[in-house]
C-alpha positions as a printed Julia matrix, in Angstrom:
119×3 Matrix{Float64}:
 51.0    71.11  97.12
 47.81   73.18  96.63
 46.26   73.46  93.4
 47.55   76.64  92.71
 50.98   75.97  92.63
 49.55   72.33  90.85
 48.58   74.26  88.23
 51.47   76.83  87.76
 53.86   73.0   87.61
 51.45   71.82  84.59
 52.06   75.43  82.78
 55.87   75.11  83.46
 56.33   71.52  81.92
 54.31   72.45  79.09
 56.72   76.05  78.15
 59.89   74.57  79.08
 58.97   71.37  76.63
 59.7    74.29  74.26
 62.53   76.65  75.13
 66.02   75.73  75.77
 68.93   78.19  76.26
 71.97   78.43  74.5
 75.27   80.08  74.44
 74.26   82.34  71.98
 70.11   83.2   73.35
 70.29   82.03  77.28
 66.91   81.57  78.9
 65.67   83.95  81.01
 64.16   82.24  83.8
 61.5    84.0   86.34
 60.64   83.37  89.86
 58.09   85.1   91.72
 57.57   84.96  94.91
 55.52   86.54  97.85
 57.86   89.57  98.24
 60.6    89.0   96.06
 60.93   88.38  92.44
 63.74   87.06  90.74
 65.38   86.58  87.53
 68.43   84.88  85.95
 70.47   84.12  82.85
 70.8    80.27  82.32
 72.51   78.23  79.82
 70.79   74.94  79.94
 73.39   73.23  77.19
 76.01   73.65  80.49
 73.46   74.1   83.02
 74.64   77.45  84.07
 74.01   80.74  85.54
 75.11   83.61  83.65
 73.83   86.47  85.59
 71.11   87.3   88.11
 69.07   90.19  89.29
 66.47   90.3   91.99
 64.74   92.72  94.44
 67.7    91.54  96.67
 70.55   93.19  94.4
 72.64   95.06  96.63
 72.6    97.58  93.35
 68.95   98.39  93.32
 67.9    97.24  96.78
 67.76  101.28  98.33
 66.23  102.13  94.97
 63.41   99.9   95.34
 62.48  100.55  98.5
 58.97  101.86  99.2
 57.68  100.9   95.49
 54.93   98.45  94.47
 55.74   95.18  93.7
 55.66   95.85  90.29
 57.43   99.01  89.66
 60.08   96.79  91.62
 60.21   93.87  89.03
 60.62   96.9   86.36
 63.55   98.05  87.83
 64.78   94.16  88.18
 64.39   93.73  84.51
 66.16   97.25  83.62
 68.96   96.28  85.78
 69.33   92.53  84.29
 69.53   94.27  80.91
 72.17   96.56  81.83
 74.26   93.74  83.26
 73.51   91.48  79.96
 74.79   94.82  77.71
 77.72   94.64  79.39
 78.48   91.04  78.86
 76.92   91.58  75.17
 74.21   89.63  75.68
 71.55   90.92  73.17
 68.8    88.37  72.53
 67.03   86.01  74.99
 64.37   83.43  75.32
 61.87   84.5   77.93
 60.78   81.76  80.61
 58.3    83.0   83.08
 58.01   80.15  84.76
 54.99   78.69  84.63
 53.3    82.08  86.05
 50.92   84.48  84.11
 51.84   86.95  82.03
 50.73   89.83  83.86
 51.39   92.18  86.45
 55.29   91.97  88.12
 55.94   89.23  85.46
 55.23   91.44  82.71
 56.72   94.03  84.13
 60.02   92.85  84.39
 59.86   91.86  80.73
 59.28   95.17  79.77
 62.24   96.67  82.48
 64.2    94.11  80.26
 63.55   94.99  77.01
 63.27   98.97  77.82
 66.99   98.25  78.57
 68.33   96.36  75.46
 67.09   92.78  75.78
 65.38   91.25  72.47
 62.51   88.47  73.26
């Protein structure tokens, strides 16, 4: 493990110390990664998945091709708030993971809240 990735562990443990997802507000749980990002729904009272969305969603995978990174993520947080509407899933308690708040992190937050999501 570099010292990078060190570092973004130590961030983690410290934010999820403090958020927990419930029935009511689920987590919403980031992962970024080299090409990809991704983002899920999770219930941590069950330990469940509600719903995901990712750069991989057969939904907006032609839609996203030929964008940057993160105009991607913004249509990967529009697209997880669309299929949270639908299950009436309002309010949410954002986890990014351990990684900044900036750039395709941020930018799916915003996708997210452009499309319903309160955090």
């Amino acid at each position: 493990m570099n010292i990078r990735e060190a570092a973004r562990r130590k961030r983690k443990s410290r934010i999820r110390k403090r958020i927990f997802g419930t029935e009511q507000r689920p987590r919403l749980s980031v992962f970024r990664s080299a090409k990809h990002i991704y983002a899920q729904l999770v219930v941590d009272s069950t330990g469940s998945t509600i719903l995901t969305a990712s750069t991989q969603s057969p939904e907006i995978k032609s839609e996203i091709a030929g964008l940057k990174k993160s105009d991607a993520a913004k249509k990967v947080g529009e697209l997880l708030g669309r299929k949270a509407a639908e299950k009436n899933i309002r309010r949410v308690v954002f986890d990014r993971n351990g990684f900044l708040y900036h750039g395709r992190v941020k930018a799916l937050a915003e996708g997210a809240r452009e499309s319903g999501l309160e955090f």
